[in-house]
C-alpha positions in Angstrom: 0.0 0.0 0.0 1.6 3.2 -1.0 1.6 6.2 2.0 -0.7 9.4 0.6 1.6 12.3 0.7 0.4 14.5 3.5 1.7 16.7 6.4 2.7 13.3 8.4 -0.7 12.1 8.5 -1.1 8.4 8.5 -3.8 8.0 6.0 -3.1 5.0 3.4 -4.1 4.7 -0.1 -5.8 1.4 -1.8 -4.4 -1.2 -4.0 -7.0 -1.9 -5.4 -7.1 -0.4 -8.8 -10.3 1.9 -9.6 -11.7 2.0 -5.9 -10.7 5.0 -4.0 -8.6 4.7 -0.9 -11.4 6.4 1.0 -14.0 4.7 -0.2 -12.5 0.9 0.6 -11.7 2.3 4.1 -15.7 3.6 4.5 -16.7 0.0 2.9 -13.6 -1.7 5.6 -15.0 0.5 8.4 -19.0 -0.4 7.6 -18.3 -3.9 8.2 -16.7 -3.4 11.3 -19.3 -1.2 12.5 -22.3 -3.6 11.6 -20.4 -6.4 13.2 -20.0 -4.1 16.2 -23.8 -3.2 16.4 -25.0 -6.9 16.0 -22.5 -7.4 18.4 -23.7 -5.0 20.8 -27.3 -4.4 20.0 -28.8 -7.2 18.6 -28.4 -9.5 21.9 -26.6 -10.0 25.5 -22.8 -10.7 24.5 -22.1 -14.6 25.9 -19.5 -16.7 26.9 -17.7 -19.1 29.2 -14.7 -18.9 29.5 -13.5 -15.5 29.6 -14.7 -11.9 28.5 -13.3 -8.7 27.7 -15.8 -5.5 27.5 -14.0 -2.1 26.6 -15.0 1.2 24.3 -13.4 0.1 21.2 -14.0 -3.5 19.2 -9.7 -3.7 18.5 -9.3 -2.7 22.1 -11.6 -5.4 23.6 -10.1 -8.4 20.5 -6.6 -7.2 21.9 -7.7 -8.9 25.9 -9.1 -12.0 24.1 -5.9 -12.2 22.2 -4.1 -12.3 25.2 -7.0 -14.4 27.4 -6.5 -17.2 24.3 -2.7 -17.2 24.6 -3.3 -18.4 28.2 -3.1 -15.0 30.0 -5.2 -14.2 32.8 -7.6 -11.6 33.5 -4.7 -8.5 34.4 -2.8 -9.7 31.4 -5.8 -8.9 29.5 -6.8 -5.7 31.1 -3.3 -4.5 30.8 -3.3 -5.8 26.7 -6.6 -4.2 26.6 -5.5 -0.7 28.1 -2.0 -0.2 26.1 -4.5 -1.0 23.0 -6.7 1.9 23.7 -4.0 4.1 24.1 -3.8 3.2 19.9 -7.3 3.1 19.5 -9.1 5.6 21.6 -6.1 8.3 21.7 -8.9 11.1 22.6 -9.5 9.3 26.3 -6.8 7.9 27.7 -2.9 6.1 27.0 0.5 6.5 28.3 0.1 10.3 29.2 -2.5 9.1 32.1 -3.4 7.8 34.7 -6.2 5.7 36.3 -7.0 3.1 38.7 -7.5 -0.9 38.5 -9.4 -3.1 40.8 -8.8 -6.4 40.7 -10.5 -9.5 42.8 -8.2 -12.4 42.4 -9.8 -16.2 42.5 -8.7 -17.2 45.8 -8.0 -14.1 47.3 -10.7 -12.9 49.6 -9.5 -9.1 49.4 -10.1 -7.3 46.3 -7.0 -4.4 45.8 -6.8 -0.8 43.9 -4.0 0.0 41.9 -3.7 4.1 41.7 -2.2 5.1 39.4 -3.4 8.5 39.5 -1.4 11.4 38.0 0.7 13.9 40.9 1.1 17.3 40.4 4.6 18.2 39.8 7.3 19.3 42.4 7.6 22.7 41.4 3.8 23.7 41.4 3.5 27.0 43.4 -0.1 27.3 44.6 0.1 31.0 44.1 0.8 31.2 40.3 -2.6 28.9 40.1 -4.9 31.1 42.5 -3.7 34.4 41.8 -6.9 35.4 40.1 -10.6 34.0 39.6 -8.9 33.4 36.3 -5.8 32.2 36.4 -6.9 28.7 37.7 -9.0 27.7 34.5 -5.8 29.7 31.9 -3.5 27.3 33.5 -5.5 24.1 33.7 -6.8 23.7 30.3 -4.7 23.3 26.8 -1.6 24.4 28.8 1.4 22.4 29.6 0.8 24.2 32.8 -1.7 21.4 33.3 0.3 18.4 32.8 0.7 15.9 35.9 3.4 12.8 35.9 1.8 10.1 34.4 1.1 7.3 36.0 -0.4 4.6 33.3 3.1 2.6 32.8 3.8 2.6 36.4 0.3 1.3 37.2 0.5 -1.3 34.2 3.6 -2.6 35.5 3.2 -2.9 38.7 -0.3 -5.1 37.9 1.5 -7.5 35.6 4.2 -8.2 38.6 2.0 -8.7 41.1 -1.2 -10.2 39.5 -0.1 -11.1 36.4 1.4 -13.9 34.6 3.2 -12.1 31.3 5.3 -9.6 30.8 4.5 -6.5 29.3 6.3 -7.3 25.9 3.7 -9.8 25.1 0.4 -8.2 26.1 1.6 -4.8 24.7 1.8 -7.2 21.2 -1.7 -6.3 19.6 -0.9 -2.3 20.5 2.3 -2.4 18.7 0.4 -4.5 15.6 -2.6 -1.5 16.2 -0.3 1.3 15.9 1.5 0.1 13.2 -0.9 -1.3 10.8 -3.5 2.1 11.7 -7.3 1.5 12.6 -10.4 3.4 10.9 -11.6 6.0 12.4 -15.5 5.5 13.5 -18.3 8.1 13.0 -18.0 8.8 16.9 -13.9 9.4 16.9 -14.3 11.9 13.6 -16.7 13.9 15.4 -14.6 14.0 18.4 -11.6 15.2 16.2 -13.9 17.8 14.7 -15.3 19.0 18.0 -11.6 19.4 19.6 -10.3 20.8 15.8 -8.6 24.1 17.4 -7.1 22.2 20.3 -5.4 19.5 17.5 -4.7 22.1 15.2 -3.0 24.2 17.5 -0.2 21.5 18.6 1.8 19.6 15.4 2.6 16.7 16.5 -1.1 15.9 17.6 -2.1 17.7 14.2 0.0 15.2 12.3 -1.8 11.9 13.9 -5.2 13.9 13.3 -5.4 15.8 10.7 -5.4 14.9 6.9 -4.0 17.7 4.9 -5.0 20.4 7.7 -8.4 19.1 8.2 -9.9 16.9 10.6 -9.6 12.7 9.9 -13.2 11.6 8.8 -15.1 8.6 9.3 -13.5 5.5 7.2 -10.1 7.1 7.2 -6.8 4.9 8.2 -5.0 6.4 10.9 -1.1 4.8 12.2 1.0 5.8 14.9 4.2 4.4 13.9 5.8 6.4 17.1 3.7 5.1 19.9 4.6 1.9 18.5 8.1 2.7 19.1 7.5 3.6 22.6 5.5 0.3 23.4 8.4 -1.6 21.8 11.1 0.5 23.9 9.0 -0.1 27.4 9.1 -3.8 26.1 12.5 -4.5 25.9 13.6 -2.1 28.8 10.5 -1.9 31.4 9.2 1.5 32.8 12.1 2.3 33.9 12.8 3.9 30.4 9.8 6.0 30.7 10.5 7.4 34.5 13.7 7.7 34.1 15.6 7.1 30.8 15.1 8.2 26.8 11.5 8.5 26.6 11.8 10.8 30.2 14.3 12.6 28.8 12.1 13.3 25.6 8.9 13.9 27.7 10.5 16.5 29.4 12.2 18.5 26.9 9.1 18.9 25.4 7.8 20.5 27.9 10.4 23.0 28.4 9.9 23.8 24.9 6.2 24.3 26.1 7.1 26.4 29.0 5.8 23.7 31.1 7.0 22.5 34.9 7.2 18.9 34.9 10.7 17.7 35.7 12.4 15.0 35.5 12.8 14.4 39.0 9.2 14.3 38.9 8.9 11.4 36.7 11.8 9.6 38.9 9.9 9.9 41.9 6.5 8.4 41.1 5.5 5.3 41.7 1.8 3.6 42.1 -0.2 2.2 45.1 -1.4 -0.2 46.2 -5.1 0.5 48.0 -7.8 -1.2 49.9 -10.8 -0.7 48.0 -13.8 1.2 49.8 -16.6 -1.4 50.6 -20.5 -0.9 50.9 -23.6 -2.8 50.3 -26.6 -2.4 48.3 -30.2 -4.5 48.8 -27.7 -8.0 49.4 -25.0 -7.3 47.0 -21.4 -6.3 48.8 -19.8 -3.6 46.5 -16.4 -2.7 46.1 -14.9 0.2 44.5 -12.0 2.7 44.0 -11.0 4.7 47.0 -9.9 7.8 47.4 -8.3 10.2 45.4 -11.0 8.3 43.7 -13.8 10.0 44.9 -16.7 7.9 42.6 -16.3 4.7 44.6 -17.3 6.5 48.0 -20.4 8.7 46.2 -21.7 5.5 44.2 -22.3 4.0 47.7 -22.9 6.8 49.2 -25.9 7.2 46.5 -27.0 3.5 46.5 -27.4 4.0 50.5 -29.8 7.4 49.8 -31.6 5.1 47.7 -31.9 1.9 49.5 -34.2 4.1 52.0 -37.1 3.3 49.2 -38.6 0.4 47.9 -37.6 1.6 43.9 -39.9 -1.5 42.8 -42.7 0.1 42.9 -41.6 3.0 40.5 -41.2 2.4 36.9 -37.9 2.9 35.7 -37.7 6.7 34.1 -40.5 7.5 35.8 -41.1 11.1 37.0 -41.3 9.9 40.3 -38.4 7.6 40.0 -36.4 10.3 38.6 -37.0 13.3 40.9 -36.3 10.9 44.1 -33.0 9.8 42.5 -31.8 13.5 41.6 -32.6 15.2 44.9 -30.1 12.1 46.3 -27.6 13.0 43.6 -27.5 16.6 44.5 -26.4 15.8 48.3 -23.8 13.5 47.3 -22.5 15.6 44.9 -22.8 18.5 47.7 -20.9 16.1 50.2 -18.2 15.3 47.4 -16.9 19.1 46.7 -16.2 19.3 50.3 -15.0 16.0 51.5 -12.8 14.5 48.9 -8.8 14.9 48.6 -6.1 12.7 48.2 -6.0 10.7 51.3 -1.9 11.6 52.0 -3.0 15.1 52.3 -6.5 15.2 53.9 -8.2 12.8 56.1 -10.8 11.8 53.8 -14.5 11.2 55.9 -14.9 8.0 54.0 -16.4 5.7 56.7 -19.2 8.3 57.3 -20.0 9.5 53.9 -20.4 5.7 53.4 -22.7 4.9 56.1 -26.0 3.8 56.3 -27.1 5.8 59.1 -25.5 8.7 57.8 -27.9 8.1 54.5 -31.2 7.2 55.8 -30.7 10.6 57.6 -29.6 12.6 54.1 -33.0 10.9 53.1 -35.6 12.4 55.2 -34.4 15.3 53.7 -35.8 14.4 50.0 -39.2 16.3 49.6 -41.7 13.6 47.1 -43.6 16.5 45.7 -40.6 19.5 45.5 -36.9 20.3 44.8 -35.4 21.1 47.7 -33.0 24.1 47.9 -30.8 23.4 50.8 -28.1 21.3 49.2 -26.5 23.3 46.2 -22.8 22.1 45.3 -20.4 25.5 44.0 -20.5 26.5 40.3 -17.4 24.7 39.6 -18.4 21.5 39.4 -19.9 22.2 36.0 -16.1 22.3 34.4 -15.7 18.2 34.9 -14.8 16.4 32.0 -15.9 13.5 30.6 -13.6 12.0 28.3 -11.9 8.9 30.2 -12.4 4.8 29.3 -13.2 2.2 31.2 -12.6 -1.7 30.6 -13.9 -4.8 32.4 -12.4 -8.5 32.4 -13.3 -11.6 33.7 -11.1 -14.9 32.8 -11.9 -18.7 32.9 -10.7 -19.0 36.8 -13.1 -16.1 37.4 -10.6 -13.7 38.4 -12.1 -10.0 37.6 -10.9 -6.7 36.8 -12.4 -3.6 36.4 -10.4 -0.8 34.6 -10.8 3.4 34.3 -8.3 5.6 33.2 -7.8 9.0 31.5 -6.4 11.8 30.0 -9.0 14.3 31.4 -10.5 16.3 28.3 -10.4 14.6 24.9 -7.1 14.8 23.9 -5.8 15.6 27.0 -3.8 18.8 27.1 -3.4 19.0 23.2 0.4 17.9 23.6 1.9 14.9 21.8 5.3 14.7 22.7 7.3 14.7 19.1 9.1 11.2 18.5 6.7 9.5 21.3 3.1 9.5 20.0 2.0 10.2 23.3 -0.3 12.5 24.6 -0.1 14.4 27.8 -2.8 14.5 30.4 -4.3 18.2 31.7 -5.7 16.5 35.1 -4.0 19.2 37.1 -7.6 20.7 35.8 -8.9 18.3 38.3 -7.9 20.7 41.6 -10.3 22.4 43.1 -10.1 26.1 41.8 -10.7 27.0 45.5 -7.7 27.6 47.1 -9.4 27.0 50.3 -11.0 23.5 49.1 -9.4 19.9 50.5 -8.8 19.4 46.6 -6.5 22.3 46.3 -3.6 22.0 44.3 -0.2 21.1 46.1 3.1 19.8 45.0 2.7 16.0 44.6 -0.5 16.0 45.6 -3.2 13.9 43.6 -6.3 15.6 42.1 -9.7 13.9 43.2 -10.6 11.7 40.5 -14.5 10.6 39.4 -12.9 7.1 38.1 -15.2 4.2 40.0 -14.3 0.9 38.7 -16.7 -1.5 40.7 -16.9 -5.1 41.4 -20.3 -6.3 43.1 -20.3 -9.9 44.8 -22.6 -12.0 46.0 -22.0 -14.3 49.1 -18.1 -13.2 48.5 -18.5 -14.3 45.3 -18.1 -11.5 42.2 -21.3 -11.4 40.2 -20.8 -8.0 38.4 -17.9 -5.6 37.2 -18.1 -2.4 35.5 -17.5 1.2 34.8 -17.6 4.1 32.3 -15.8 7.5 31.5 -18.2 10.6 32.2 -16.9 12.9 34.5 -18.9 13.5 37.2 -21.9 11.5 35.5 -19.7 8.7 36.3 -21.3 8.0 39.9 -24.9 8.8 38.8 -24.7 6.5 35.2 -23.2 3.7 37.4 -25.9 4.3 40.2 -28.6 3.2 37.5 -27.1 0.6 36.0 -26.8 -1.4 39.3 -30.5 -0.4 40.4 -31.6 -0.9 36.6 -30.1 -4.8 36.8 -31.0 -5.2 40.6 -34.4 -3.7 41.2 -35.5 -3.3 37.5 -34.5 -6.9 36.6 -33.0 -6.1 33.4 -30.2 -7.7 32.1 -26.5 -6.3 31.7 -27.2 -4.6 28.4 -30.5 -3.5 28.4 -29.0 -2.0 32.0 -26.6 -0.1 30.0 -28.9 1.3 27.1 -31.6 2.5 29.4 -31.6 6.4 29.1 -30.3 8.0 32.2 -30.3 11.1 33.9 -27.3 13.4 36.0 -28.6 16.1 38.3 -26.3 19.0 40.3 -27.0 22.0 41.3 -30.6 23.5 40.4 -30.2 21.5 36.8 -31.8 18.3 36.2 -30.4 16.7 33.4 -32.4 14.3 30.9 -31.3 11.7 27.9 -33.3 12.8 25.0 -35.4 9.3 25.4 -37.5 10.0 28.2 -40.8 10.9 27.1 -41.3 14.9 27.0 -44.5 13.8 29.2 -42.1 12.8 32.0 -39.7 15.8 31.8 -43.3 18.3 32.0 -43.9 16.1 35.2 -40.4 16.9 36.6 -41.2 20.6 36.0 -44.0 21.0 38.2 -42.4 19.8 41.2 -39.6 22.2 40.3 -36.7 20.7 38.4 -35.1 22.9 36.2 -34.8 20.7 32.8 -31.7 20.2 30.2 -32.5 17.7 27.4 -29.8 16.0 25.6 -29.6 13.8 22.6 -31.1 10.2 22.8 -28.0 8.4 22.9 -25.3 10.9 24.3 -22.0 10.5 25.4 -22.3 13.2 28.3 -23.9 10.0 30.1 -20.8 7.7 29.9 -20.2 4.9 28.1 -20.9 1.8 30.3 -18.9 -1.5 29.8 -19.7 -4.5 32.1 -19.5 -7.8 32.3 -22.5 -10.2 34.4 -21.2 -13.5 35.9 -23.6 -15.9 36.0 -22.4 -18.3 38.9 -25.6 -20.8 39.1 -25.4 -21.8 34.7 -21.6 -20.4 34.6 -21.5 -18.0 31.9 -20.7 -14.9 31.3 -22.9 -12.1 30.0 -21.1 -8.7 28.7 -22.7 -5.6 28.3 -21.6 -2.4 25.8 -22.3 1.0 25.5 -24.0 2.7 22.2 -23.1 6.0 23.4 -19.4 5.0 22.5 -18.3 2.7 20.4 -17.7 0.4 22.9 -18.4 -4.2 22.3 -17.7 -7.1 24.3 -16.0 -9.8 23.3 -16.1 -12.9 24.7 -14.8 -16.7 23.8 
C-alpha cells in the first residue's frame, strides 16, 4: 500500500485499482461497524470462558488475544488498556493515569491500583490562584496542566504482582494496532472535529489527526508508527525507560519547549499504590470500589445507600417519580463530594461516614416527594468536569475480575503529543479544586480527586458484576442506575446499559433525550429545572460490564452505544 503524501498524517491509499482509498476504508469500516452493532445491539454478549468489554472493538479483541494465549484476566486488562492508548487516543494512554481493581480467584481481598497522576514538584499554589482566572488559563490546553503520568507505572506494577506475562507480550496487539493504523469510526471523527482548534493548534497531535490540515473523517486509516516505538522501547527495557531514561528525557524537553514545569525528577519519583478498596452494600449485594483520590467509589455508595431508603420496585424505571427521588439524592452526594474528597496523604478523607447507612437514611428524610429542595447546592465549579476517560472490564476462565478506568481528562488531554513519542499528555491538574481553600486544592505531589469508579459487586463473596464508564462527574450517577436498573428493574447487563439516564447538580436536572417529553413536564411542576440531551449521548458515559452468572456459569457482557464500545467474549 503506498503512503498518501500528507503533512505526516497516517492515511493510506488502496491497491486496489479503480476503488478509492477512501471509499475501501468507509466499505472496511461499515463492516466493522455492523459487526459491532449486532455485536452490541442485537443481543446479551455470551460466553464461558472469559470476557473482555471495553469502548473500542480492537481494544476489547486485543484482551481475548491475550485471554487465548493463556493470559489471565490482568494480562488482559493491561493488553486491553495499552491497546486503547492506539485506538481511543482522545480518552486515555501512556500520558494518564487511572485506577485498576482487581479480585483475584482465591483471594478474599479485592486491591486498587492508583495510578493517578501527581502534580509536579515545582507547582507553586500561588501562580494557580492568583486570580478567579488564572486557575481555569492554566489548567486547560496548557502544559501548565500536565501531571506525571502514571499509566506505565500502574501497568507494571499489575502485571508483577497479579499477572502472569510480561509487558512485551500483552503490549503485542498495540504495537500491531499502531503500526498497521485503525479506521476512524463516526463517533472518533466527530470527536476530532469538536476538539479541531485544540489538534490544530499542537503539530505533532495535528499530524496523527489531521489529513491535509483538516480533521480525519469517518472510514479514514489512521497509524502511529511512534507510539509503536515507545511500546516496543518499554518492552524491551520496562518502565524504567519511561521514569527515568530516553522517553523521560524526551517527555521532558518537550515541555520545556512548552514552557511547562514537569521535571524529570518528577517522573523519577513516582510510583503507584497499592489500596484497599472502599466497601459498601446495596439490597444483598457487597460492593467494592475505588477509594480515594478516587472519589466515585465512595459517592456511588454513598448514593446506592440514599436510595436503598425506598422500595424503587414500585416505581417504573424513568418515571417522573423515580427520577426526581434519585436526583434530589444526587444533588447531596455531589454537595458532600466538593467538600469532603482529597487525596488521602493530604487530607483525612470522611470515608467511613459519607459511606454509612445511618449517615444516608438521615440525608433521606431530607428528600421532599412533591418539590426540589434548595438546601443542598454544590459551587458552580463542578460544571467544568470532563468527561472524556475509558473504562474496561475482564473476567477470565478462573473467574478472576478486573475492572479498569483511566484518563487523560479532556479529549485529547492537554493538546500535547510529545514529538518522537506518540503520546499525549494529560491536563488533570484541571482536576484541583479552583478553591484555594478546598481539600482538593492544588499542592506539589499531591493527587487531584478523580470521578474514576471501577466496581466489582459480589454475592455471598463471590463477584457477580464488574463495571465502569468514562463521564466525569456522571460517572457516579450513570453507574448508580445501571446497578439499580439490573438489581431492582430486573434487566439484564445490556439493556441495564442502554436505558436512558439522567445526571442532576446544582438547580439542573439533566435528561437523555429518550425519556418521554410527558415525564420531563412532570419533573417541571415539582420544580426541576430541565436540560434535554440527545437520545444516545456521550455526556452520560459509556458503560462497559461484564454479568457472571455463577448458578449456569457464563458470562454475560454488556456495551455501550453511546461510544463505540463491544464485548468480546470466547
Amino acid at each position: 500500500m503506498k503512503r498518501m503524501k500528507t503533512k505526516k498524517a497516517h492515511f493510506i491509499n488502496s491497491t486496489i485499482p479503480g476503488i478509492p482509498a477512501i471509499q475501501l476504508h468507509r466499505w472496511i469500516f461499515g463492516l466493522l461497524l455492523i459487526i459491532s452493532v449486532s455485536i452490541c445491539n442485537a443481543q446479551v454478549t455470551k460466553s464461558e470462558l472469559g470476557m473482555v468489554a471495553s469502548a473500542h472493538p480492537l481494544a476489547s479483541s486485543a484482551g481475548i488475544e491475550i485471554l487465548k494465549k493463556g493470559g489471565n484476566a490482568v494480562d488482559a486488562a493491561v493488553a486491553t488498556a495499552c491497546a486503547l492508548a492506539v485506538v481511543e487516543p482522545n480518552a486515555s494512554g501512556l500520558g494518564g493515569g487511572g485506577f485498576m481493581l482487581i479480585k483475584m480467584k482465591g483471594s478474599e481481598q479485592p486491591i486498587v491500583i492508583d495510578y493517578r497522576e501527581t502534580a509536579p514538584g515545582a507547582v507553586n499554589p500561588a501562580t494557580y490562584y492568583q486570580s478567579k482566572e488564572s486557575f481555569t488559563e492554566f489548567t486547560q490546553n496548557s502544559p501548565m496542566a500536565v501531571g506525571t503520568p502514571g499509566s506505565i507505572a500502574g501497568w507494571t506494577l499489575a502485571l508483577e504482582k497479579y499477572g502472569t506475562m510480561a509487558l512485551a507480550q500483552v503490549a503485542e496487539p498495540a504495537i500491531r494496532y499502531a503500526n498497521q493504523g485503525f479506521i476512524v469510526s463516526e463517533k472518533f471523527a466527530a470527536i476530532i472535529l469538536q476538539n479541531y482548534e485544540l489538534i490544530l493548534n499542537n503539530p505533532a497531535t495535528a499530524a496523527l489527526f489531521l489529513n491535509n490540515g483538516l480533521p480525519a473523517e469517518q472510514g479514514m486509516l489512521i497509524k502511529n508508527p511512534d507510539l509503536a516505538q515507545s511500546f516496543q522501547k518499554l518492552s524491551s527495557n520496562g518502565a524504567a525507560i519511561f521514569y527515568a531514561g530516553e522517553i523521560a528525557n524526551t517527555i521532558i524537553e518537550q515541555i520545556h519547549r512548552e514552557n511547562g514545569i514537569l521535571k524529570k525528577d518528577d517522573l523519577q519519583k513516582y510510583h503507584a499504590i497499592i489500596r484497599k478498596p472502599v466497601r459498601g452494600s446495596y439490597r444483598g449485594f457487597d460492593i467494592v470500589s475505588s477509594s480515594p483520590p478516587a472519589a466515585g467509589g465512595t459517592h456511588l455508595i454513598e448514593l446506592l445507600n440514599i436510595l436503598e431508603q425506598y422500595d424503587l420496585q414500585r416505581f417504573q424505571c424513568n418515571s417522573a417519580e423515580y427520577i426526581h427521588i434519585l436526583a434530589e439524592a444526587m444533588k447531596m452526594v455531589f454537595a458532600d463530594k466538593e467538600v469532603n474528597m482529597a487525596d488521602p496523604a493530604f487530607y483525612n478523607v470522611p470515608v467511613t461516614r459519607l459511606t454509612d447507612k445511618n449517615y444516608a437514611a438521615n440525608l433521606s428524610k431530607r428528600i421532599k416527594p412533591d418539590t426540589v429542595s434548595a438546601d443542598y447546592k454544590p459551587p458552580a465549579f463542578i460544571t467544568r468536569e470532563s468527561g472524556s476517560t475509558t473504562h474496561l472490564s475482564v473476567v477470565d476462565e478462573q473467574r478472576n475480575v478486573i475492572a479498569l478506568t483511566q484518563s487523560i481528562n479532556k479529549f485529547f488531554g492537554s493538546g500535547i503529543t510529545v514529538k518522537g513519542t506518540g503520546l499525549i499528555l494529560n491536563n488533570h491538574l484541571a482536576d484541583f479544586s479552583p478553591d484555594p481553600a478546598n481539600p482538593n486544592s492544588i499542592e506539589p505531589y499531591k493527587r487531584p480527586v478523580s470521578n474514576m469508579a471501577p466496581t466489582i459487586l459480589l454475592k455471598d463473596g463471590v463477584p457477580v458484576l464488574t463495571i465502569g464508564t468514562p463521564g466525569g462527574l456522571r460517572i457516579i450517577s450513570a453507574l448508580c442506575q445501571v446497578i439499580i436498573n439490573i438489581v431492582d428493574f430486573g434487566m439484564n447487563i445490556d439493556d441495564a446499559i442502554e436505558a436512558p439516564r439522567v445526571h442532576a447538580f446544582g438547580d439542573i436536572l439533566e435528561l437523555e433525550g429518550r425519556i418521554p417529553q410527558a415525564v420531563g413536564d412532570d419533573l417541571e411542576k415539582l420544580g426541576h429545572k430541565i436540560k434535554y440531551h440527545d437520545g444516545f449521548d456521550n455526556y452520560f458515559g459509556g458503560v462497559q460490564g461484564i454479568f457472571i452468572d455463577v448458578k449456569n456459569k457464563k458470562l454475560y457482557g454488556g456495551c455501550d452505544s453511546r461510544r463505540d464500545g463491544v464485548a468480546i467474549g470466547f
